[in-house]
LOMAR-952864 format. One record per atom (N, C-alpha, C): z, x, y; residue number from 1; atom name; residue in one letter. Coordinates in Angstrom, 1 decimal. Each point is the difference from the previous one (the first is absolute). Last residue first. Example, Ala and Ser with C-alpha at 12.3 -4.5 7.8 and 13.67 -1.06 7.14 Angstrom:
2
z_x_y_fivo_mardren_palum
7.1_12.8_-2.2_2_N_S;
0.0_0.9_1.1_2_CA_S;
0.8_-0.8_1.1_2_C_S;
-0.1_0.3_-5.7_1_N_A;
0.0_-0.9_1.2_1_CA_A;
0.0_0.9_1.2_1_C_A;
This chain:
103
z_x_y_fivo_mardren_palum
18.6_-31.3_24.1_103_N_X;
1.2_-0.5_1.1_103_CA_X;
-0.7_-0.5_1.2_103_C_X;
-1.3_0.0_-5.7_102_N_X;
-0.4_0.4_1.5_102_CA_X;
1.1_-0.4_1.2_102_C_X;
-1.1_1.6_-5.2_101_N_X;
0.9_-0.4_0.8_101_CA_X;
-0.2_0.2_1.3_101_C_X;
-3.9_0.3_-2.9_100_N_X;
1.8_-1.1_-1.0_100_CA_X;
1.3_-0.2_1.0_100_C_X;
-3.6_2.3_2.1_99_N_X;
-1.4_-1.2_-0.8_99_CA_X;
2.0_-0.7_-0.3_99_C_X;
0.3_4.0_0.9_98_N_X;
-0.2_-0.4_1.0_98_CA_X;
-0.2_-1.9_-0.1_98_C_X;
0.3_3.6_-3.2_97_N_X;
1.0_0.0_0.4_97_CA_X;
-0.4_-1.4_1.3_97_C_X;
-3.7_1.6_-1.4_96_N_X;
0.5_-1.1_-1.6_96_CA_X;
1.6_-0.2_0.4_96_C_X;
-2.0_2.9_2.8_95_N_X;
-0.8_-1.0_0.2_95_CA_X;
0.0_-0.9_-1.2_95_C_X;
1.9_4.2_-0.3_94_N_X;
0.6_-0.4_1.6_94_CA_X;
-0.7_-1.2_0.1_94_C_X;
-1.5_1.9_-3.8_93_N_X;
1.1_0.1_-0.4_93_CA_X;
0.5_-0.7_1.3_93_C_X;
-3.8_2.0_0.5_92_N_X;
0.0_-1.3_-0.5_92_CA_X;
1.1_-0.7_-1.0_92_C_X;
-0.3_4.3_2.6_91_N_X;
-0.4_-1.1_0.8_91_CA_X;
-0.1_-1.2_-0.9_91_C_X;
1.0_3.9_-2.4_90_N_X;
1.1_-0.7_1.1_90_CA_X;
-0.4_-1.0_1.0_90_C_X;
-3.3_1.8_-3.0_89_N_X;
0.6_-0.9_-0.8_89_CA_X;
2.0_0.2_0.9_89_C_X;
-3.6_2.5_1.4_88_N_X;
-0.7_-1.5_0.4_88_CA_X;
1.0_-1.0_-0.9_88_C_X;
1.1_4.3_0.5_87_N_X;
0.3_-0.5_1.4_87_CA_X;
-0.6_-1.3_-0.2_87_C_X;
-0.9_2.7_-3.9_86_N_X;
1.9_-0.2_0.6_86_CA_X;
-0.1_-0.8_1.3_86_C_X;
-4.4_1.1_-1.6_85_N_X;
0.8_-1.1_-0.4_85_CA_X;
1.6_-0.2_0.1_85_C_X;
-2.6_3.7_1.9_84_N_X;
-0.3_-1.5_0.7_84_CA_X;
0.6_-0.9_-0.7_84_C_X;
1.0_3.9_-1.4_83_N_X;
0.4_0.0_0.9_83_CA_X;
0.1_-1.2_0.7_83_C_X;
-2.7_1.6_-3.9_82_N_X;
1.4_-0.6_-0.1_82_CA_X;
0.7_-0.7_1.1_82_C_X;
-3.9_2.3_0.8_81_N_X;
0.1_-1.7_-0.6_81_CA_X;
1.0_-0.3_-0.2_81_C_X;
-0.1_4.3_1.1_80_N_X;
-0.3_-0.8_1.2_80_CA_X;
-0.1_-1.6_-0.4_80_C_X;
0.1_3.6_-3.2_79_N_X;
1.0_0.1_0.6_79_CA_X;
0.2_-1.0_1.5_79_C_X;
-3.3_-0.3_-4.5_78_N_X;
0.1_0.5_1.6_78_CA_X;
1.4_-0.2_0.5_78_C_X;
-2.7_-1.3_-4.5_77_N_X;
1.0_0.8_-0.4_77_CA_X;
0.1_1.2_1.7_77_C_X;
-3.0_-4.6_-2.8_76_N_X;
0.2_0.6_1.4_76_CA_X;
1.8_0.6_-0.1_76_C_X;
-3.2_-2.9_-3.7_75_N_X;
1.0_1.5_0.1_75_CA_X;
-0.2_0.9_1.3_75_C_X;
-2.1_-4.5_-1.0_74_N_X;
-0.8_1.0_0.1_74_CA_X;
1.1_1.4_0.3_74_C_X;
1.3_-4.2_-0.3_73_N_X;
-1.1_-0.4_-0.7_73_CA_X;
-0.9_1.1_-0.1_73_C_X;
4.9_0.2_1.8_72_N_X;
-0.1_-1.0_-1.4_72_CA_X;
-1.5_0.1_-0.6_72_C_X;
0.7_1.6_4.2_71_N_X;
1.3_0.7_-0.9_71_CA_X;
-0.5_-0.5_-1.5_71_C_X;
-1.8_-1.9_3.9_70_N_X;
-0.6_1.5_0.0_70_CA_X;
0.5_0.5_-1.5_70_C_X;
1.5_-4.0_1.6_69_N_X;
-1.1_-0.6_-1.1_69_CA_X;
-0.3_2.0_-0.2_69_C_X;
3.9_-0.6_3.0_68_N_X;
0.0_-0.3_-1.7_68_CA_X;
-0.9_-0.3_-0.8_68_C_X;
-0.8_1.0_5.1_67_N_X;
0.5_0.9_-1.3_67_CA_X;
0.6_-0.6_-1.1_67_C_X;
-1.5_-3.1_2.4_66_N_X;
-1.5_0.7_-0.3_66_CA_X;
0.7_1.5_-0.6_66_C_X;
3.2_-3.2_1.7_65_N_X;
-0.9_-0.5_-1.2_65_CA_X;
-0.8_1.0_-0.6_65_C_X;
3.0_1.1_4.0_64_N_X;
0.7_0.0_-1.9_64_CA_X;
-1.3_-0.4_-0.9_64_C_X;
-1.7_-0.2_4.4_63_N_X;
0.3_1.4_-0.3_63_CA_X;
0.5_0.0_-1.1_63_C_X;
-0.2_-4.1_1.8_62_N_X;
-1.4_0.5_-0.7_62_CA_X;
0.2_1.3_-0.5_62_C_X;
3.5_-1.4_2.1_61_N_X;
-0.2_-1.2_-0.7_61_CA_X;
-1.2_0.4_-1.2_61_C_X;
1.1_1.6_4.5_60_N_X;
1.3_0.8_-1.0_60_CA_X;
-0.6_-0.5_-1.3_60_C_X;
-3.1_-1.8_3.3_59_N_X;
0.0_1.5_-0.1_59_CA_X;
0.9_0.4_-1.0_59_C_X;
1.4_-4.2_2.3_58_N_X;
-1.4_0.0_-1.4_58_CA_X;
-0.3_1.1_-0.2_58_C_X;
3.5_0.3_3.0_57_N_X;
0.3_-0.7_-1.3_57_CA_X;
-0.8_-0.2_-1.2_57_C_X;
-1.5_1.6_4.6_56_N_X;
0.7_0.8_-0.6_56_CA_X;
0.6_0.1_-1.2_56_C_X;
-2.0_-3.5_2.2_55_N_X;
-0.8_0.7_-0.2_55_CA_X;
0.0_1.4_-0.9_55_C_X;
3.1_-3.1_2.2_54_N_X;
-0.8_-1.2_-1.2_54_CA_X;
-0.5_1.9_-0.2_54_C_X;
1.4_0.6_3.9_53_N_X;
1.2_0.2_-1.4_53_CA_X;
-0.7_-0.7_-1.0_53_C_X;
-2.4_0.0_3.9_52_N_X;
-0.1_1.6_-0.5_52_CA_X;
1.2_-0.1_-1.4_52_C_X;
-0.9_-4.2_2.2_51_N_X;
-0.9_0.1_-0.5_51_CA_X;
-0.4_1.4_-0.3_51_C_X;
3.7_-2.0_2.5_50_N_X;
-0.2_-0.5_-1.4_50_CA_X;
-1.2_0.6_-1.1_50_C_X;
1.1_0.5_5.3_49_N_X;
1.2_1.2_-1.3_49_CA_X;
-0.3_-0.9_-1.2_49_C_X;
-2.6_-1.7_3.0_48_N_X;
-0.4_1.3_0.4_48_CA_X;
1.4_1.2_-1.0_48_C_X;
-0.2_-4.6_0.3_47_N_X;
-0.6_0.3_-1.3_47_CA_X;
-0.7_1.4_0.9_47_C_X;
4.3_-3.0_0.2_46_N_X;
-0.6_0.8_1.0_46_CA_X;
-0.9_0.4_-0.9_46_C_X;
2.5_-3.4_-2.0_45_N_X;
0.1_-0.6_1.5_45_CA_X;
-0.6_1.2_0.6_45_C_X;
0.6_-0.5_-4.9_44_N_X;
-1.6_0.1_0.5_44_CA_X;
0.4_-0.5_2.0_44_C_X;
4.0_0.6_-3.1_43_N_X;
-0.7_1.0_-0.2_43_CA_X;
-1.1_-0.1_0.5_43_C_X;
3.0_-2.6_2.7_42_N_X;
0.0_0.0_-1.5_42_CA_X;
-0.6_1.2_0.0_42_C_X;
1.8_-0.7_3.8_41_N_X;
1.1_-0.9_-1.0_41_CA_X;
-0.3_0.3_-1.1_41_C_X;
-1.7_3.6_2.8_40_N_X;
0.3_-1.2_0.9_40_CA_X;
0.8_-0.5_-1.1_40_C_X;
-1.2_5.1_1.1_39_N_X;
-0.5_-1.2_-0.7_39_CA_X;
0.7_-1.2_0.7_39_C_X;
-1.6_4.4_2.4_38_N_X;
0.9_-0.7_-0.3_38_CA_X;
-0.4_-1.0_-0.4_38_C_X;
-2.2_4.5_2.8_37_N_X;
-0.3_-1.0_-0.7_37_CA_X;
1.2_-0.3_-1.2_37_C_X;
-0.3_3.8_3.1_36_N_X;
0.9_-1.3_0.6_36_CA_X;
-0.4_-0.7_-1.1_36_C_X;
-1.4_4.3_-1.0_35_N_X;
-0.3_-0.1_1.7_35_CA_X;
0.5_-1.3_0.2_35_C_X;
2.0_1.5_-4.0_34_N_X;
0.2_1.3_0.9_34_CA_X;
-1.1_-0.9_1.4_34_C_X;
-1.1_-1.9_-4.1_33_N_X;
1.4_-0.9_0.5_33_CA_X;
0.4_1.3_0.9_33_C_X;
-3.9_1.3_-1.2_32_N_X;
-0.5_-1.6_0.6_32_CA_X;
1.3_-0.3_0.3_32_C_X;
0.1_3.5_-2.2_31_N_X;
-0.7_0.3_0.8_31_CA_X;
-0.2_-1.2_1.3_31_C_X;
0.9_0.1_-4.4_30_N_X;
1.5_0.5_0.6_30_CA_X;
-1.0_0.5_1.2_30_C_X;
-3.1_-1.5_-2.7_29_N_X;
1.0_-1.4_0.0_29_CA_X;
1.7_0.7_1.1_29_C_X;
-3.6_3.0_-1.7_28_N_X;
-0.6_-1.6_1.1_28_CA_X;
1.0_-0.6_0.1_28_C_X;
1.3_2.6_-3.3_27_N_X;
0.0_1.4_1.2_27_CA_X;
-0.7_-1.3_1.1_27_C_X;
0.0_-1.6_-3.6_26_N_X;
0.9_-0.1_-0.1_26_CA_X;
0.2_0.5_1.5_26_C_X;
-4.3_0.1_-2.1_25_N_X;
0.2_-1.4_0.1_25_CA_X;
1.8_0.0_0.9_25_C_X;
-1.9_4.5_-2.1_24_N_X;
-0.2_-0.7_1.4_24_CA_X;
0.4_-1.3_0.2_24_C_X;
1.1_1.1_-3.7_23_N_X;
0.8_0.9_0.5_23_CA_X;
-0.9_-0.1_1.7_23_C_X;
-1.8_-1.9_-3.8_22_N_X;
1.2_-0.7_0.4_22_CA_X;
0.9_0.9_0.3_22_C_X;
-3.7_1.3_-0.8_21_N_X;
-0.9_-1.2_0.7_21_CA_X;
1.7_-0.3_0.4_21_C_X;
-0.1_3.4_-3.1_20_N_X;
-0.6_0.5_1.4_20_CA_X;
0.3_-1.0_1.3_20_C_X;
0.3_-1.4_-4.7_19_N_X;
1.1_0.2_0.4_19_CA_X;
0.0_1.1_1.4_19_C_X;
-3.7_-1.2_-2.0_18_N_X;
0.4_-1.3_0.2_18_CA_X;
1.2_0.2_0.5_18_C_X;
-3.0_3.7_-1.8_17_N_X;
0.0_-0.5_1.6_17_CA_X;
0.4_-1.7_0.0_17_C_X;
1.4_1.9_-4.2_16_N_X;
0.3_1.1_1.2_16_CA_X;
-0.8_-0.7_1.2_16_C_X;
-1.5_-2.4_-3.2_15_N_X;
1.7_0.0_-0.1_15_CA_X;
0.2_0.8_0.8_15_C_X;
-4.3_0.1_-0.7_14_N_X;
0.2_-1.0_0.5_14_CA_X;
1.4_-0.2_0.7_14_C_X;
-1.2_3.6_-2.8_13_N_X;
-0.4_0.6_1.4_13_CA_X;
0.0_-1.5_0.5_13_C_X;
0.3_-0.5_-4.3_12_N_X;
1.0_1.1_0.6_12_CA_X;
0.4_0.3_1.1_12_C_X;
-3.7_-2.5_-2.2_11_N_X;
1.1_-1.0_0.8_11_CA_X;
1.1_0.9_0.3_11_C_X;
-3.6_2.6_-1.0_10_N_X;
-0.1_-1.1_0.7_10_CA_X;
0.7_-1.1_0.3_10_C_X;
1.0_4.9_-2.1_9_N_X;
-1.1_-1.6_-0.6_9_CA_X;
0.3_-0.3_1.1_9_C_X;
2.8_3.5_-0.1_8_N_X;
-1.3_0.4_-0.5_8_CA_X;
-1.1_-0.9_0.3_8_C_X;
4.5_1.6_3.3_7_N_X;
0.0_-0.5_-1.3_7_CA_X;
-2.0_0.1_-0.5_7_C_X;
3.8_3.4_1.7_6_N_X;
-0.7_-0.6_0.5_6_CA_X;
-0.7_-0.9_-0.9_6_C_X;
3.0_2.7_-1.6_5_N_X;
0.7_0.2_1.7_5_CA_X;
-0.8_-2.0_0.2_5_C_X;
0.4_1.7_-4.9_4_N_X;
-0.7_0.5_1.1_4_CA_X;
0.9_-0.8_1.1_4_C_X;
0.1_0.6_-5.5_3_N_X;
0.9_-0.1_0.5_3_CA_X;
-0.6_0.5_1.8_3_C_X;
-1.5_-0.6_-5.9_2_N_X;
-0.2_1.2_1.0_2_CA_X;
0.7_-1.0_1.3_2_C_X;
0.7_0.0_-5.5_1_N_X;
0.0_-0.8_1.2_1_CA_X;
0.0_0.9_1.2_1_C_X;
């Protein structure tokens, strides 16, 4: 089992620039609440802050998926997939949290 930095296949390199995507999407988003922009009652009441965190969430989302198919269907063995799936499978762990108990 050969063991790389950087990933090989195609959805590898999917997963890594998805968890890219959700590191900008985030860095937008602290960005936007730093120059005054403030939610309101519900989650869709400012969709100038709604619409980089959806974004960032689907990105975490896609990034576990597509590395666990990398992993599973074509022995993607990238130190960087992994990576993406840890983070994509905390984001979606935070959004099944979220989803059951919501405050």
């Amino acid at each position: 089992m050969r063991v790389s930095i950087l990933p090989k296949t195609p959805l590898g390199k999917w997963s890594t620039g998805l968890i890219i995507s959700l590191v900008v999407f985030i860095v937008t988003f602290q960005l936007l609440v730093l120059s005054g922009q403030r939610g309101g009652k519900t989650f869709f009441s400012n969709p100038v802050l709604t619409i980089p965190i959806l974004l960032a969430g689907t990105s975490g989302v896609f990034a576990f998926l597509t590395g666990l198919i990398s992993v599973i269907r074509n022995r993607e063995r990238s130190i960087l997939v992994f990576l993406a799936m840890l983070i994509g499978l905390f984001v979606l762990l935070f959004w099944f949290g979220e989803v059951i108990f919501p405050h």
